[in-house]
C-alpha positions as CSV (number, residue, x, y, z in Angstrom):
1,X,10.3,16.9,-1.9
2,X,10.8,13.7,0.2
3,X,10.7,15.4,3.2
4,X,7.4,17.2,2.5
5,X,6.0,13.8,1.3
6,X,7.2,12.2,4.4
7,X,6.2,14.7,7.2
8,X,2.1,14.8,5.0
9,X,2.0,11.3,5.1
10,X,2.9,11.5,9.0
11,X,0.5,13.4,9.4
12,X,-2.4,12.4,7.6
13,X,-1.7,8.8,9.5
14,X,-2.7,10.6,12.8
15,X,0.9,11.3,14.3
16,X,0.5,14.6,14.7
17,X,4.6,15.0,16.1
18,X,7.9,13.9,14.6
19,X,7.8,12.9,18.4
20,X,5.1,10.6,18.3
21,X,6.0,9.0,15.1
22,X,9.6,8.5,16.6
23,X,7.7,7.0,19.3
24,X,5.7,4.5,17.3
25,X,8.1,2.9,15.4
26,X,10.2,2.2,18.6
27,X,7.4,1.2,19.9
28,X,7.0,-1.5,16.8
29,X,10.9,-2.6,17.6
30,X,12.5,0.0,15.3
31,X,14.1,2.1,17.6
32,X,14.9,5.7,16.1
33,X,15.5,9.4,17.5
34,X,13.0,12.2,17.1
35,X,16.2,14.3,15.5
36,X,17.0,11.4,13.0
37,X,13.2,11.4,11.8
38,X,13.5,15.6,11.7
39,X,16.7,15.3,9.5
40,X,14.4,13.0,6.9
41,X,11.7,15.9,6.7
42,X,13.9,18.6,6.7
43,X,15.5,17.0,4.1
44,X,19.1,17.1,5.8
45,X,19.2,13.1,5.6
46,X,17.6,10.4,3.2
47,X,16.1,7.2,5.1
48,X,17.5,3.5,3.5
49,X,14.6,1.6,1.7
50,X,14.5,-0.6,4.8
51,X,13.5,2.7,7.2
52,X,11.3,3.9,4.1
53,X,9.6,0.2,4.1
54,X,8.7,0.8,7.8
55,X,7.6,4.6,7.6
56,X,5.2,3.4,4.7
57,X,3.6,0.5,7.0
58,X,3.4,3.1,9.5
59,X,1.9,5.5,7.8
60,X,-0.3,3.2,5.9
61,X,0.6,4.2,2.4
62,X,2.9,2.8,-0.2
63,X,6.6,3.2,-0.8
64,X,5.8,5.2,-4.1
65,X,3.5,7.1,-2.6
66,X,6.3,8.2,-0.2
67,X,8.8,8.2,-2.6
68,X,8.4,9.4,-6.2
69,X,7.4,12.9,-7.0
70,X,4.7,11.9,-10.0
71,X,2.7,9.6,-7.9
72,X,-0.5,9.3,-7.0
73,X,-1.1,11.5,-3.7
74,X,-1.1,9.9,-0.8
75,X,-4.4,10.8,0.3
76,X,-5.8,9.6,-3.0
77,X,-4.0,6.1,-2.5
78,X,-6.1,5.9,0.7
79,X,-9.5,6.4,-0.7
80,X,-8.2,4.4,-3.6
């Protein structure tokens, strides 16, 4: 469920690739591989809450939006 969660939120932020979201946050000074962002959507591997922390300011959405299953949807926290 993470994973889904994760690779939506991705995408509704306008990074249309693991690749170019791999590419921001190296780009912000938090260098990571394309196949270590794949693992967290395919759900092979789990980010730390410091890696969730920066996917959420990323993807402009909150770390329960991301991260619990009975949260509000993500695209509801945006209009919200």
């Amino acid at each position: 469920a993470l994973g889904r969660r994760l690779a939506s939120a991705r995408k509704i932020a306008g990074f249309p690739t693991i690749i170019s979201a791999a590419k921001a946050l190296t780009d912000r000074g938090y260098p990571i591989s394309k196949p270590a962002v794949h693992a967290w959507e395919a759900g092979r591997n789990v980010p730390d809450a410091i890696w969730l922390t920066r996917l959420a300011s990323l993807y402009e959405t909150t770390l329960d939006a991301l991260v619990f299953d009975d949260s509000i949807s993500i695209e509801a926290m945006r209009v919200a």
